[in-house]
GUPA-152240 format. One record per residue (C-alpha): residue number from 0; x, y, z. Coordinates in Angstrom, 3 decimals, m for minus. Layout:
# residues N
> NUM	X	Y	Z;
...
This chain:
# residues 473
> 0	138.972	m79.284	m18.289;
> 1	139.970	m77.061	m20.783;
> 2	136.896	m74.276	m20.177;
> 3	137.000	m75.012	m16.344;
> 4	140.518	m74.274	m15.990;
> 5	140.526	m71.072	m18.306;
> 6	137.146	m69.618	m16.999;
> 7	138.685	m70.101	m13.250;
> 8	141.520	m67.943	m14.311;
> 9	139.883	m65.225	m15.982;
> 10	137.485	m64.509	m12.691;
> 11	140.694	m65.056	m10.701;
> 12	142.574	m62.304	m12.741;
> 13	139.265	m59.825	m12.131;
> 14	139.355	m60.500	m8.670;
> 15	143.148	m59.806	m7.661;
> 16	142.865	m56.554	m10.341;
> 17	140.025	m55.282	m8.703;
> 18	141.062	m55.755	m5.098;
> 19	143.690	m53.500	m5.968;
> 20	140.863	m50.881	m5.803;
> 21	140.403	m49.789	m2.353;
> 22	133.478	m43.510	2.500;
> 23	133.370	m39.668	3.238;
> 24	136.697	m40.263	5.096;
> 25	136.969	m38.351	8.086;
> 26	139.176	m39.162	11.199;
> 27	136.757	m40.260	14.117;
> 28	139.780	m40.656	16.356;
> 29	139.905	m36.537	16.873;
> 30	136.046	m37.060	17.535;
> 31	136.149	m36.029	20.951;
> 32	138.994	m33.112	20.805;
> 33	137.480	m29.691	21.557;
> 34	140.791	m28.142	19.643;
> 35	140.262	m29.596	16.281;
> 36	139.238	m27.404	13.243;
> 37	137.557	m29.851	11.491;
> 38	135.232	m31.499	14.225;
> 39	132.204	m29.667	12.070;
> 40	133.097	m32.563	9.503;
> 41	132.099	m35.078	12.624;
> 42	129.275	m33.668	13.672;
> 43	128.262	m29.841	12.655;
> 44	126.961	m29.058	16.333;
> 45	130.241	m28.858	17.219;
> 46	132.339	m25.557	18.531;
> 47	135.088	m24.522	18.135;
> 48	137.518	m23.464	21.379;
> 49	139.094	m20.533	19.565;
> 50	137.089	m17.414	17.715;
> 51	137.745	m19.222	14.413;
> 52	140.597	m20.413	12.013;
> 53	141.724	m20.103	8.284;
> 54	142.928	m23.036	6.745;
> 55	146.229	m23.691	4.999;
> 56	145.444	m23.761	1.320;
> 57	144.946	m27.520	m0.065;
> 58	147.576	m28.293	2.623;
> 59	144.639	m27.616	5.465;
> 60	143.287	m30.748	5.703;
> 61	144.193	m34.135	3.453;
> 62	142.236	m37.286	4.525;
> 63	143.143	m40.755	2.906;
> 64	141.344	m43.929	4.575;
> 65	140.804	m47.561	3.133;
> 66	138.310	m49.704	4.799;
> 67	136.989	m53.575	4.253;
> 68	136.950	m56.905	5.470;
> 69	138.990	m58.434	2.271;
> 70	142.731	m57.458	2.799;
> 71	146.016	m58.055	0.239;
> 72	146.713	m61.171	2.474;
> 73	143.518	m62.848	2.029;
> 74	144.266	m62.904	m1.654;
> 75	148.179	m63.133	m1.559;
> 76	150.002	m65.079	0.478;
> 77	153.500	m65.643	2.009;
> 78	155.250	m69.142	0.008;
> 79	158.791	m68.520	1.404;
> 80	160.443	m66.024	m0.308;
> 81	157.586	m65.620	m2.715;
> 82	154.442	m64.187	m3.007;
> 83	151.872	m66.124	m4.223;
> 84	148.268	m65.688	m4.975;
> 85	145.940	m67.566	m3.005;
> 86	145.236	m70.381	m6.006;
> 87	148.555	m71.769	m5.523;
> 88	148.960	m75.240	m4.828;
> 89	151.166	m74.569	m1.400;
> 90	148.015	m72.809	m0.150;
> 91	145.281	m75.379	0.259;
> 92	141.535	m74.889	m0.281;
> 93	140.374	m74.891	3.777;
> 94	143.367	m72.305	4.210;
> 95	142.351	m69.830	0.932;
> 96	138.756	m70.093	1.645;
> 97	138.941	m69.626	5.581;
> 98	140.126	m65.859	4.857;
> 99	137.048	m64.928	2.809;
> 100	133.585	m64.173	4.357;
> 101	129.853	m64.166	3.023;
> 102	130.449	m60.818	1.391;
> 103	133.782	m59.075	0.948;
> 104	134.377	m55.682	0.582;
> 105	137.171	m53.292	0.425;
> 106	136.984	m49.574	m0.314;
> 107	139.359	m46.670	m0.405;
> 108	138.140	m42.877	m0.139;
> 109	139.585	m39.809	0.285;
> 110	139.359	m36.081	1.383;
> 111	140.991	m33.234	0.069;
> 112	140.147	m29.482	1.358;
> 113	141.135	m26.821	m0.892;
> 114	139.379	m23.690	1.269;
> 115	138.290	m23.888	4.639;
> 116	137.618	m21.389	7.483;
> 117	135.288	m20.788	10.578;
> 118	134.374	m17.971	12.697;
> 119	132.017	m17.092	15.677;
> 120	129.012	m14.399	14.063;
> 121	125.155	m14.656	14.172;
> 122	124.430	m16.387	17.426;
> 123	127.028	m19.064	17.015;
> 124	130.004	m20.820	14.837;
> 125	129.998	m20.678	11.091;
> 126	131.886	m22.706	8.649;
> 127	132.362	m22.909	5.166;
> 128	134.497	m25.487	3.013;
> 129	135.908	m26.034	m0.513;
> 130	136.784	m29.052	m1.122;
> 131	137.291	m32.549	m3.275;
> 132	136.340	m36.187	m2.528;
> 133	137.287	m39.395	m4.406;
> 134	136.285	m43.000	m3.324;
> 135	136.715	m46.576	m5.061;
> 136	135.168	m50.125	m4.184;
> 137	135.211	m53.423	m5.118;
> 138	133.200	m56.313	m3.446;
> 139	132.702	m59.583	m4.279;
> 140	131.056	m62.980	m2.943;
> 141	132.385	m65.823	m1.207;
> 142	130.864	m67.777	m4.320;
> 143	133.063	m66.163	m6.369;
> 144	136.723	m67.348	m4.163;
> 145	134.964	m70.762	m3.602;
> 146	134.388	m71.059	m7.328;
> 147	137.945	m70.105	m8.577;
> 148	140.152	m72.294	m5.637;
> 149	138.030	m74.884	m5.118;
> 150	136.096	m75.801	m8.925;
> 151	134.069	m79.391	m8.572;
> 152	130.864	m80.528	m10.495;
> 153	127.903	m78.535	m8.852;
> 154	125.997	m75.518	m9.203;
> 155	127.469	m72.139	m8.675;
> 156	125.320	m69.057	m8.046;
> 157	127.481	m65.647	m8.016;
> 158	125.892	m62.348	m7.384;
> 159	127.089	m58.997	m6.549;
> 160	130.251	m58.967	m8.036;
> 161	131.311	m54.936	m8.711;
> 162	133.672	m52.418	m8.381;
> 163	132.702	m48.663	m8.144;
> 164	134.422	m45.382	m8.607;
> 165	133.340	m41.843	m7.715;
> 166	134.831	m38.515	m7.363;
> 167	133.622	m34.979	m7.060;
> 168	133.483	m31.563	m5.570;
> 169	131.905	m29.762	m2.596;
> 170	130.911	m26.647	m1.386;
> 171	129.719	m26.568	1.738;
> 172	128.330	m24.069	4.477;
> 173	127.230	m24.560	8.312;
> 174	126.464	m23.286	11.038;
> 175	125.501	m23.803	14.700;
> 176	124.362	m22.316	17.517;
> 177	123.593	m23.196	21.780;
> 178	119.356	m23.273	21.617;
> 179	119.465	m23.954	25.669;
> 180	122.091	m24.391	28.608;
> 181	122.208	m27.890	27.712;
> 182	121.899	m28.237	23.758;
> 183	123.486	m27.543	20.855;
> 184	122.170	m28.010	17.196;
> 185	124.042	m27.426	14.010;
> 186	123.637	m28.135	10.538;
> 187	125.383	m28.097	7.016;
> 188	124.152	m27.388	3.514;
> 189	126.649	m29.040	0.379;
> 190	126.388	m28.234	m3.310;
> 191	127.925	m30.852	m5.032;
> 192	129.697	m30.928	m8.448;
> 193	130.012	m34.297	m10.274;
> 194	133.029	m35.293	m11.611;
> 195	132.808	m38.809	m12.616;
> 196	130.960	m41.787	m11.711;
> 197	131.653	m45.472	m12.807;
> 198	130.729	m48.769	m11.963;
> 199	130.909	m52.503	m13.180;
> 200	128.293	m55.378	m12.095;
> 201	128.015	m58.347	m12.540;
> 202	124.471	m59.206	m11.185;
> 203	124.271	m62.917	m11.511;
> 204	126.171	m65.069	m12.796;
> 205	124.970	m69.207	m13.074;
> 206	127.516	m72.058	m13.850;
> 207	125.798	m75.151	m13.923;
> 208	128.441	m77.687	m13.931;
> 209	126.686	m80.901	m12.131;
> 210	125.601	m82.587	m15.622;
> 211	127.845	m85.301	m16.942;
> 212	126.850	m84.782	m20.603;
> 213	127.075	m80.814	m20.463;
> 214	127.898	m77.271	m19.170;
> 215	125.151	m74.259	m18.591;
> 216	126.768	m71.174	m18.253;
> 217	125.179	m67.386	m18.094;
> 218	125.811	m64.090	m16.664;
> 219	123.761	m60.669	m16.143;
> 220	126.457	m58.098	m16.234;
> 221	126.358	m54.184	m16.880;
> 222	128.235	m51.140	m16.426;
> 223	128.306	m47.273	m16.354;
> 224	129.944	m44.468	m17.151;
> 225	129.128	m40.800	m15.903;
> 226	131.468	m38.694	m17.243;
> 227	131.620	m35.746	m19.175;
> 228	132.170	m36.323	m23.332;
> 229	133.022	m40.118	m22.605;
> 230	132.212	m41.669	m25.975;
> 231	132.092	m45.476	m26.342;
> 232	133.233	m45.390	m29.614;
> 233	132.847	m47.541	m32.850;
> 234	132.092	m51.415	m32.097;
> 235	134.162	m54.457	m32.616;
> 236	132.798	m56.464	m35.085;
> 237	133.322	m60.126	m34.265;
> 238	131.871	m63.594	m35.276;
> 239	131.716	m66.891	m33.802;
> 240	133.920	m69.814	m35.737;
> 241	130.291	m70.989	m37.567;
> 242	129.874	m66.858	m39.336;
> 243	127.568	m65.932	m36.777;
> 244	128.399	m61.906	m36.438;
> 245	128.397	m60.175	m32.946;
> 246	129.593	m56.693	m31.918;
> 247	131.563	m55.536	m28.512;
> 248	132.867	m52.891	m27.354;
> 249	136.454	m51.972	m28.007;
> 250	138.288	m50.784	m24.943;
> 251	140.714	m49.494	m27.233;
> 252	138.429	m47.098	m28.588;
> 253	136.768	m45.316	m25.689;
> 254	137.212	m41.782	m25.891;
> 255	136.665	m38.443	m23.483;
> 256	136.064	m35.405	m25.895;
> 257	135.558	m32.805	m23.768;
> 258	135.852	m33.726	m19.962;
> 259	134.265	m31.191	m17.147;
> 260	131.496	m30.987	m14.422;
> 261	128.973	m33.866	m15.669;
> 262	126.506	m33.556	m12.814;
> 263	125.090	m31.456	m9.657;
> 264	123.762	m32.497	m6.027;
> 265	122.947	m31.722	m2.559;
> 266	123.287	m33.203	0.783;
> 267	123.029	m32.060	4.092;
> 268	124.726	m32.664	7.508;
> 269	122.528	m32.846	11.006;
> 270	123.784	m33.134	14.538;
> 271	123.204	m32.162	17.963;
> 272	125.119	m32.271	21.698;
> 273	123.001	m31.947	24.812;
> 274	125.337	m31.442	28.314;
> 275	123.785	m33.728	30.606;
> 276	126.151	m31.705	33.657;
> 277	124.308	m28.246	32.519;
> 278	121.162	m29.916	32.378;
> 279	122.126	m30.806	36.335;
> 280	121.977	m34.435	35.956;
> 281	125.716	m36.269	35.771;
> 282	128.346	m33.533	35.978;
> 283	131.275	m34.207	32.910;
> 284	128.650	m36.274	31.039;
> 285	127.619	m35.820	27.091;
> 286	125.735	m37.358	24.581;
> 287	126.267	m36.368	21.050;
> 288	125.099	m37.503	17.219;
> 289	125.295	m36.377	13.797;
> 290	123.911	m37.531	10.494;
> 291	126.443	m36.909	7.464;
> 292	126.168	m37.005	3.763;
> 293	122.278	m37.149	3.215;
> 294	122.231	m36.588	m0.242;
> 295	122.767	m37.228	m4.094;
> 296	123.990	m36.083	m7.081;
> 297	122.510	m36.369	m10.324;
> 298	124.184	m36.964	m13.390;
> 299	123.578	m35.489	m16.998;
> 300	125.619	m37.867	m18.775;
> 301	125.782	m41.674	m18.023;
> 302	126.744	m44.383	m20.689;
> 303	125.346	m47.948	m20.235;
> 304	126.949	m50.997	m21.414;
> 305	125.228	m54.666	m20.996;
> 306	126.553	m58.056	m22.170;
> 307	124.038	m59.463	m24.422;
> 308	122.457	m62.608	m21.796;
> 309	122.736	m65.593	m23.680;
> 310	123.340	m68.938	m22.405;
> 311	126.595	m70.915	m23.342;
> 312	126.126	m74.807	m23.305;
> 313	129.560	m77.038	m23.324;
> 314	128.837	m80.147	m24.399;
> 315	132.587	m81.253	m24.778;
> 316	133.861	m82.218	m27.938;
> 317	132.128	m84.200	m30.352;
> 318	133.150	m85.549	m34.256;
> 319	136.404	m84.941	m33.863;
> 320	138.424	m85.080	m36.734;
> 321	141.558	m87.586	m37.123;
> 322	144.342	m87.346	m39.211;
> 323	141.983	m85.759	m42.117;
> 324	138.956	m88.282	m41.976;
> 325	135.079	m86.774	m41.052;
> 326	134.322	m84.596	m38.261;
> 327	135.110	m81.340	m37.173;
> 328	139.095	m80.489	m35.893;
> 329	139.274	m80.554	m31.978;
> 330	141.181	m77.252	m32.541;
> 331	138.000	m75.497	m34.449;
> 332	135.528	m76.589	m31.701;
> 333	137.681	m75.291	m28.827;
> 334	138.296	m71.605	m31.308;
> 335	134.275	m72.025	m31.104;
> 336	133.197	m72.315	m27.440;
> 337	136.382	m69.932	m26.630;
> 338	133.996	m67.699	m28.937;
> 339	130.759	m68.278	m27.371;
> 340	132.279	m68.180	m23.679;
> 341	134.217	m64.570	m24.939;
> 342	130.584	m63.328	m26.003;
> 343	128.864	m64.607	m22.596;
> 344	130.607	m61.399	m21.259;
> 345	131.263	m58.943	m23.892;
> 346	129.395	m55.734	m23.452;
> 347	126.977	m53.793	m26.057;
> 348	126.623	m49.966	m25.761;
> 349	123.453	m49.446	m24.143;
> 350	122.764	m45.825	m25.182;
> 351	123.089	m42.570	m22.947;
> 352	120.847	m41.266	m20.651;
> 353	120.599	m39.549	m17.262;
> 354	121.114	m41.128	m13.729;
> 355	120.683	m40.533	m10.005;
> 356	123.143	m41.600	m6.998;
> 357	123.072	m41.286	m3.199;
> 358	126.091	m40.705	m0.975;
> 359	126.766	m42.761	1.782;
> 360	125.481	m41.597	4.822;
> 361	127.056	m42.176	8.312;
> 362	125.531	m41.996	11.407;
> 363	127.741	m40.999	14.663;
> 364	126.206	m41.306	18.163;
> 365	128.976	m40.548	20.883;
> 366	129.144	m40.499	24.763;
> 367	132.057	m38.594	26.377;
> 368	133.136	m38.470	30.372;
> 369	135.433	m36.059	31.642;
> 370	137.051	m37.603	34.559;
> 371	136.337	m35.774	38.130;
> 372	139.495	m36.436	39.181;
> 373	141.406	m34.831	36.727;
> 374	139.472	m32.316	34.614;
> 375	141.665	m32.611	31.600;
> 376	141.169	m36.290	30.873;
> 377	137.991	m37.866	29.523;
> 378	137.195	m41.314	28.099;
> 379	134.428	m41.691	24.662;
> 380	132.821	m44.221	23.195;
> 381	132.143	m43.129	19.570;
> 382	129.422	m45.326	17.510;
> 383	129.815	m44.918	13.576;
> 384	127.612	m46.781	11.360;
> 385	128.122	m46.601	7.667;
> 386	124.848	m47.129	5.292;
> 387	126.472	m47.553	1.711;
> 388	124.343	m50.881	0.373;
> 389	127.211	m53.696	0.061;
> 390	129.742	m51.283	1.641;
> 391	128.525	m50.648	4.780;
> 392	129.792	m51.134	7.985;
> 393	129.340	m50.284	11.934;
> 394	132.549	m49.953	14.235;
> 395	132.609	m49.127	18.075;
> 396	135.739	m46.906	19.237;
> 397	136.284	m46.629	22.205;
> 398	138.687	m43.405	22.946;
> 399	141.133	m41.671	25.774;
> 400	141.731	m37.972	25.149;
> 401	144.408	m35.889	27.442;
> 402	145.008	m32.250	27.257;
> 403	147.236	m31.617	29.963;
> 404	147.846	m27.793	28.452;
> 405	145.751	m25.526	26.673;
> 406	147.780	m26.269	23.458;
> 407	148.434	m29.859	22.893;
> 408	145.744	m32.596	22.523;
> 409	145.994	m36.047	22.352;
> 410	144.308	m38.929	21.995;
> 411	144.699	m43.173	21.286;
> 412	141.842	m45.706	20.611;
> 413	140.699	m48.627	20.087;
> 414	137.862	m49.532	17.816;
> 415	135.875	m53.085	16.793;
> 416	133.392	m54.386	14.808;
> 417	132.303	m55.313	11.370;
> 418	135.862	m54.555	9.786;
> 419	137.708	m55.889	12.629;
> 420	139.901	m54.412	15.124;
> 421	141.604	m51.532	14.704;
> 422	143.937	m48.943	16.724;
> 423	144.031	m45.304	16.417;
> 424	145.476	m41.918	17.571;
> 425	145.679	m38.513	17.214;
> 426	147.744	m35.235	18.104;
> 427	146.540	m31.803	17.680;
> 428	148.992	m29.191	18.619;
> 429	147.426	m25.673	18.260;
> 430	149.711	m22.342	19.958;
> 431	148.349	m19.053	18.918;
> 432	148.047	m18.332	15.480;
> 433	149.510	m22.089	14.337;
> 434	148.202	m25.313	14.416;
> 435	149.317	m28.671	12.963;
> 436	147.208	m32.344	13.493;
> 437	148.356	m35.578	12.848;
> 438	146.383	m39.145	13.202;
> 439	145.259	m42.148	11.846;
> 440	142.203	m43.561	12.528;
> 441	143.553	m47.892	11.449;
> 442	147.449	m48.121	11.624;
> 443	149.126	m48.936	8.502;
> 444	150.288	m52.367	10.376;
> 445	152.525	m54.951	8.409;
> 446	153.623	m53.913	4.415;
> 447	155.157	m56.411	2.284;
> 448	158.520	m55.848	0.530;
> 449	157.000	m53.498	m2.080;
> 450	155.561	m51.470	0.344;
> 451	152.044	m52.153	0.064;
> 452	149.635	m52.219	3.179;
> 453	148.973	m55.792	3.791;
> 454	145.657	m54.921	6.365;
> 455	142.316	m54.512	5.280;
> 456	142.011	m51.190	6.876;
> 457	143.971	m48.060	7.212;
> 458	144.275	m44.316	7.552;
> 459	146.141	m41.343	7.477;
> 460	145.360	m37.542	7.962;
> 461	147.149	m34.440	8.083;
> 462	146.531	m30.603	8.063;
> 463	147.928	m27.157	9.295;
> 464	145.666	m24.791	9.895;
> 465	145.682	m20.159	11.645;
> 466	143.453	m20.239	14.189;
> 467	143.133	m16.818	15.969;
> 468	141.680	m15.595	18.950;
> 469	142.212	m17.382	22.858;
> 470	141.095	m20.941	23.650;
> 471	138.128	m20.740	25.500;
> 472	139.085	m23.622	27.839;
C-alpha cells in the first residue's frame, strides 16, 4: 500500500503542476470587421478600409488566449470554504472522473507585436510585422486521472502524458491584391527566430498491478531542451540500497551559458475572398478562407534527456527482520524499492544534437451576409480548425457585426465545439488618425478567490493603432 499510495501522489503532484501551464492566438471574434488593422493576421486576403495604419509601438497589438478541454475546476474543487484537489475524499470517484475526457488538453499562447504597419502600393495592401509569440501545453490521458483517484488491482496503460513550451520571434511581410471583380488573394512570408523550445513526455507508461504475488512497473519517458548554451551539467551519482551505482540528472545543476537566437524558420500564410454579389449571384454574400502558420523552425541546439527503461518488480516485503534475528529490516527494503521506483523515472543526458518542429497550422473558412435590410449589419459563421497533434481543436462561431457609423464597430458571438461553448465580442473604434480595439474571443467567466480563471478557455486582446487616410466605406 505503501508504493501504491506514494506513486499515486507523485503523478497527482505532476498533474496539478503542469495544468498550471496553459496556438498562434489571434482574436477570430474581429474576423468579420472591415475596420480592424490586424484582419491580415486572420486571413492575409484581407483589406484594409483606410489607406493604411502605423501601429503603436509594442502597445499595437497584445494577444493573450488559453484554450483546452481540462479547466482549474476539473482538477480543484469547491469543499465549503476550501479548495480541494480533486483526490479528496469529499469528492467521490464518479464525480472526479466525470470531469475528465479521453484526452485532456489545455494550452496557453500568446501574441505580442512590437512593429506593425500597412499601406496601399503595388496593385494592392501591404503589410509588414515585428513581432513575438510564446505558447505552453500540457495534456494528459484519462488513464492517468483514473489511475491516481480511483487505484484498484488491474492493468494501467498511460500514454501521452507531456507538457510543451515554445517561444520565438517573427518577421513577417504580405501582401494582397483584387485578381478579378469577385476575388481576392493574399499571402504572407515569416522568418522566424527561435528562442527556446522544451518539452517533457512521457510515452508509455505500464503498471501492472493485477498479480497477487507482485508489481510490474515501467515507463518510456524523454525530454528536450532547445535553447541556446543550456548545459545539463555534471550528473548525480546515486546507488540503489544493494551498491548498485546509477547517475541522474541534477536539476540543481542545469545551466544557460550564453542564451540567444538558438534556431531559424519559415512559414507562410494563404487566403482568399471571392464576392459572390460581384460575381452577380447572391447580393451581400461572401465566402472566405485562409491557411496560417505553415511552417517550422529548426533548431541548432537541442539537449535530450531519457530515463534509462528498466522494469521495477514489487514483490512486497519478504525476510523481514524482528527485533535483531535473520532477515533483512522492513525499513532497508522499503529505502530499496523507493530506490528502484526513483530510478524508473530519473533521466540520463542523452547528448546534443539538432532538431526540427512545425507550427500549428489553422485553417479558417468563413461565410458572411450583410443584411438587405439594413446595409450596416451582417451575420458570419467563422469555421477555425486547429491542427497541432494532441492540441488540436475545431470551433464554429457564429458572429453579429454592427457598424452603425463609419467609426465604431462592433461585434458579439457565440462559438461551439471541441472546447466547448464559448462567448465573445469585440469593439473597434477607429476616428481619423486614432484607433483603439478591445475583445475577447472566451470570457474570463467565474475566478476563484485568488483570482485565477476557473474556465478552460479564455481570451483577451488589446491594441491602439494611426491609421490615416478616409474609410473607404
Amino acid at each position: 500500500m505503501i508504493m501504491k499510495k506514494n506513486l499515486r501522489n507523485i503523478l497527482a503532484v505532476a498533474t496539478l503542476a503542469l495544468c498550471g501551464t496553459a496556438s498562434a492566438q489571434n482574436l477570430n471574434s474581429a474576423y468579420f470587421l472591415d475596420g480592424y488593422t490586424y484582419g491580415h493576421q486572420l486571413n492575409p486576403a484581407k483589406d484594409y478600409d483606410r489607406k493604411g495604419y502605423v501601429a503603436f509601438p509594442i502597445l499595437g497589438q497584445m494577444n493573450f488566449g488559453m484554450k483546452g478541454n481540462l479547466a482549474l475546476t476539473d482538477v480543484i474543487r469547491l469543499n465549503g470554504d476550501q479548495l480541494v484537489t480533486y483526490l479528496h475524499p469529499s469528492i467521490s470517484v464518479d464525480d472526479a472522473l466525470g470531469k475528465f475526457s479521453a484526452n485532456n488538453h489545455s494550452r496557453m499562447d500568446m501574441r505580442l507585436d512590437i512593429i506593425s504597419f500597412g499601406f496601399h502600393a503595388w496593385g494592392g495592401y501591404n503589410t509588414f510585422n515585428i513581432g513575438v509569440r510564446a505558447n505552453a501545453g500540457f495534456n494528459a490521458p484519462y488513464e492517468l486521472f483514473e489511475f491516481t483517484k480511483n487505484l484498484t488491482n488491474k492493468n494501467y496503460e498511460i500514454t501521452d502524458v507531456s507538457s510543451t513550451a515554445s517561444a520565438w520571434g517573427e518577421i513577417a511581410l504580405g501582401h494582397s491584391r483584387q485578381v478579378a471583380n469577385a476575388w481576392r488573394v493574399g499571402g504572407k512570408l515569416k522568418f522566424l527566430i527561435g528562442g527556446a523550445n522544451a518539452s517533457v513526455r512521457l510515452k508509455n507508461a505500464t503498471l501492472n498491478l493485477t498479480a497477487p504475488d507482485k508489481w510490474v512497473l515501467s515507463a518510456d519517458a524523454e525530454a528536450n531542451v532547445s535553447v541556446k548554451g543550456f548545459e545539463w551539467g555534471e550528473m548525480e551519482q546515486k546507488e540503489f540500497s544493494d551498491g548498485t551505482p546509477y547517475e541522474q540528472i541534477d536539476f540543481g545543476n542545469v545551466d544557460i551559458e550564453s542564451p540567444g537566437p538558438n534556431g531559424f524558420g519559415l512559414a507562410f500564410d494563404l487566403g482568399a475572398e471571392w464576392d459572390l454579389g460581384e460575381q452577380g449571384w447572391v447580393d451581400g454574400l461572401k465566402v472566405s478562407a485562409s491557411l496560417l502558420d505553415l511552417g517550422f523552425i529548426s533548431w541548432s541546439e537541442t539537449h535530450k534527456a531519457y530515463n534509462m527503461g528498466k522494469e521495477v518488480v514489487f514483490t512486497g516485503f519478504n525476510d523481514i527482520q524482528v527485533e535483531g534475528g535473520p532477515g533483512t529490516p522492513a525499513e532497508d527494503q522499503a529505502d530499496n524499492y523507493g530506490d528502484r521506483f526513483s530510478s524508473l523515472v530519473a533521466l540520463q543526458d542523452g547528448g546534443m544534437s539538432k532538431s526540427t518542429t512545425a507550427l500549428g497550422a489553422t485553417l479558417n473558412i468563413g461565410v458572411e451576409y450583410q443584411m438587405p435590410f439594413y446595409k450596416k449589419l451582417s451575420v458570419g459563421l467563422l469555421s477555425t480548425t486547429r491542427m497541432q497533434g494532441e492540441y488540436s481543436w475545431n470551433e464554429e462561431r457564429i458572429s453579429a457585426v454592427v457598424s452603425p457609423v463609419k467609426w465604431f464597430e462592433a461585434g458579439v458571438n457565440v462559438g461551439f465545439g471541441t472546447l466547448g461553448t464559448s462567448f465573445g465580442w469585440v469593439a473597434n473604434i477607429h476616428p481619423r488618425g486614432f484607433n483603439v480595439f478591445v475583445g475577447m474571443d472566451h470570457m474570463l467567466g467565474k475566478l476563484s478567490k485568488q483570482g485565477i480563471p476557473l474556465n478552460s478557455s479564455n481570451s483577451f486582446t488589446i491594441g491602439i493603432n494611426f491609421p490615416f487616410g478616409k474609410t473607404n466605406r
